[in-house]
C-alpha positions in Angstrom: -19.4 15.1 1.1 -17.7 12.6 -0.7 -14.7 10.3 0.8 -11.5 10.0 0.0 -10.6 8.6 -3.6 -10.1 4.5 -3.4 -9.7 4.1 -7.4 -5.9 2.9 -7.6 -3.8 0.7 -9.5 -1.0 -2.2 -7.7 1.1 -0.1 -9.4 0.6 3.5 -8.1 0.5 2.5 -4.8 3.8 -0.1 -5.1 5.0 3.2 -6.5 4.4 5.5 -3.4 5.3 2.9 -1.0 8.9 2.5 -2.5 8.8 6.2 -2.5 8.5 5.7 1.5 11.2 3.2 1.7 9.3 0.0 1.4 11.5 -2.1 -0.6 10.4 -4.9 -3.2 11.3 -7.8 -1.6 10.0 -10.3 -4.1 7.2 -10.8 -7.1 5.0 -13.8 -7.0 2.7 -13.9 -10.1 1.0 -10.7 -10.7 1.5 -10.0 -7.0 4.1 -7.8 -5.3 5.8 -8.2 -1.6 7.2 -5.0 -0.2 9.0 -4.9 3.0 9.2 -2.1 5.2 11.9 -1.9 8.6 10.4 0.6 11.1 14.2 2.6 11.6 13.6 3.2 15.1 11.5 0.0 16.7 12.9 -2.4 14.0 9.8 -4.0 13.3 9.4 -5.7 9.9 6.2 -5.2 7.9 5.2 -7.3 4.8 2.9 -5.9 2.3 1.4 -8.0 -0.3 0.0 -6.0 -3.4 -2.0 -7.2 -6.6 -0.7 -5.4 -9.4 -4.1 -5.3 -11.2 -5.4 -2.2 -13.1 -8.4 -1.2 -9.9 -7.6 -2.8 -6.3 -11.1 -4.0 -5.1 -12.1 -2.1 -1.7 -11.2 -5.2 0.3 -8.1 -5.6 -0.8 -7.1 -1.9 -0.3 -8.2 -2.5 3.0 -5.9 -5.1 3.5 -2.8 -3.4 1.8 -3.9 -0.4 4.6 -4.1 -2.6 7.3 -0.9 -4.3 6.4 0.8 -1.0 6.5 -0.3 -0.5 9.9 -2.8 2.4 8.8 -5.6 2.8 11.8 -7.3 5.8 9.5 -8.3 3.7 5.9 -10.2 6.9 4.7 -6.7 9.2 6.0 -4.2 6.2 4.2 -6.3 6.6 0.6 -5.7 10.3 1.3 -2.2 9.9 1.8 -2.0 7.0 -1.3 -3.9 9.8 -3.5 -1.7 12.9 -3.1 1.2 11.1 -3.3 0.6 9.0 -6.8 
Protein backbone atom coordinates (compact mmCIF):
# COMPACT_ATOMS: atom_id res chain seq x y z
CA UNK A 1 0.00 0.00 0.00
CA UNK A 2 1.33 3.24 -1.00
CA UNK A 3 0.99 6.62 1.16
CA UNK A 4 -0.49 9.56 0.53
CA UNK A 5 0.82 11.72 -2.48
CA UNK A 6 3.71 14.37 -1.11
CA UNK A 7 4.66 15.65 -4.81
CA UNK A 8 3.39 19.42 -4.57
CA UNK A 9 4.19 22.69 -5.70
CA UNK A 10 4.41 26.22 -3.13
CA UNK A 11 1.92 27.13 -5.30
CA UNK A 12 -0.87 24.45 -5.08
CA UNK A 13 -0.73 24.31 -1.59
CA UNK A 14 -0.66 28.44 -1.11
CA UNK A 15 -3.60 27.80 -3.31
CA UNK A 16 -5.67 25.42 -1.05
CA UNK A 17 -4.72 27.15 2.04
CA UNK A 18 -6.27 30.61 0.76
CA UNK A 19 -9.01 28.46 -0.28
CA UNK A 20 -9.36 27.76 3.72
CA UNK A 21 -9.09 31.29 4.68
CA UNK A 22 -5.36 31.60 5.28
CA UNK A 23 -4.61 34.96 3.93
CA UNK A 24 -1.22 36.09 2.30
CA UNK A 25 0.17 38.19 4.68
CA UNK A 26 3.40 38.98 2.94
CA UNK A 27 6.10 37.64 0.16
CA UNK A 28 9.72 37.44 1.04
CA UNK A 29 11.79 36.28 -2.00
CA UNK A 30 10.48 33.25 -3.45
CA UNK A 31 8.83 32.55 -0.12
CA UNK A 32 5.22 33.09 0.91
CA UNK A 33 3.76 33.95 4.63
CA UNK A 34 0.11 32.98 5.08
CA UNK A 35 -1.71 33.85 8.21
CA UNK A 36 -4.50 32.03 9.53
CA UNK A 37 -6.93 33.40 12.77
CA UNK A 38 -8.56 30.36 14.40
CA UNK A 39 -12.44 32.16 14.43
CA UNK A 40 -13.37 30.68 17.52
CA UNK A 41 -10.01 30.53 19.91
CA UNK A 42 -8.32 33.46 18.06
CA UNK A 43 -5.12 32.04 17.85
CA UNK A 44 -2.83 33.26 14.98
CA UNK A 45 -0.88 30.86 12.91
CA UNK A 46 2.01 31.75 10.48
CA UNK A 47 2.84 29.57 7.64
CA UNK A 48 5.93 30.11 5.69
CA UNK A 49 5.80 28.39 2.09
CA UNK A 50 8.60 28.05 -0.60
CA UNK A 51 7.05 28.62 -3.85
CA UNK A 52 9.41 26.20 -5.66
CA UNK A 53 8.23 23.73 -8.36
CA UNK A 54 8.54 20.14 -5.65
CA UNK A 55 8.48 21.07 -1.70
CA UNK A 56 11.27 18.70 -0.35
CA UNK A 57 9.62 16.09 2.34
CA UNK A 58 11.07 18.24 5.16
CA UNK A 59 9.81 21.14 4.32
CA UNK A 60 6.21 19.79 3.80
CA UNK A 61 6.61 18.67 7.07
CA UNK A 62 7.15 21.90 8.33
CA UNK A 63 4.39 23.68 6.26
CA UNK A 64 2.04 20.59 8.14
CA UNK A 65 3.36 21.17 11.29
CA UNK A 66 2.92 24.81 11.03
CA UNK A 67 -0.63 24.33 10.20
CA UNK A 68 -1.10 22.53 13.31
CA UNK A 69 -1.61 19.13 11.35
CA UNK A 70 -0.91 16.12 14.06
CA UNK A 71 -1.72 13.45 10.93
CA UNK A 72 1.19 14.48 8.10
CA UNK A 73 0.13 11.45 5.97
CA UNK A 74 -4.04 12.67 6.67
CA UNK A 75 -2.80 16.70 5.79
CA UNK A 76 -1.05 15.54 2.26
CA UNK A 77 -4.43 13.76 1.83
CA UNK A 78 -6.32 16.68 2.57
CA UNK A 79 -3.52 19.03 0.44
CA UNK A 80 -4.09 16.34 -2.54
CA UNK A 81 -7.86 16.36 -2.95
CA UNK A 82 -8.16 19.69 -2.63
CA UNK A 83 -5.40 21.11 -5.34
Amino acid sequence: MSGPPRDFSGREIEKVLTSFNYREDRQRGSHSVLKYTNPDTGEVRTVTIPLHDRIKIGTLHSIAKQCGANDFDAWCRWIDEHR
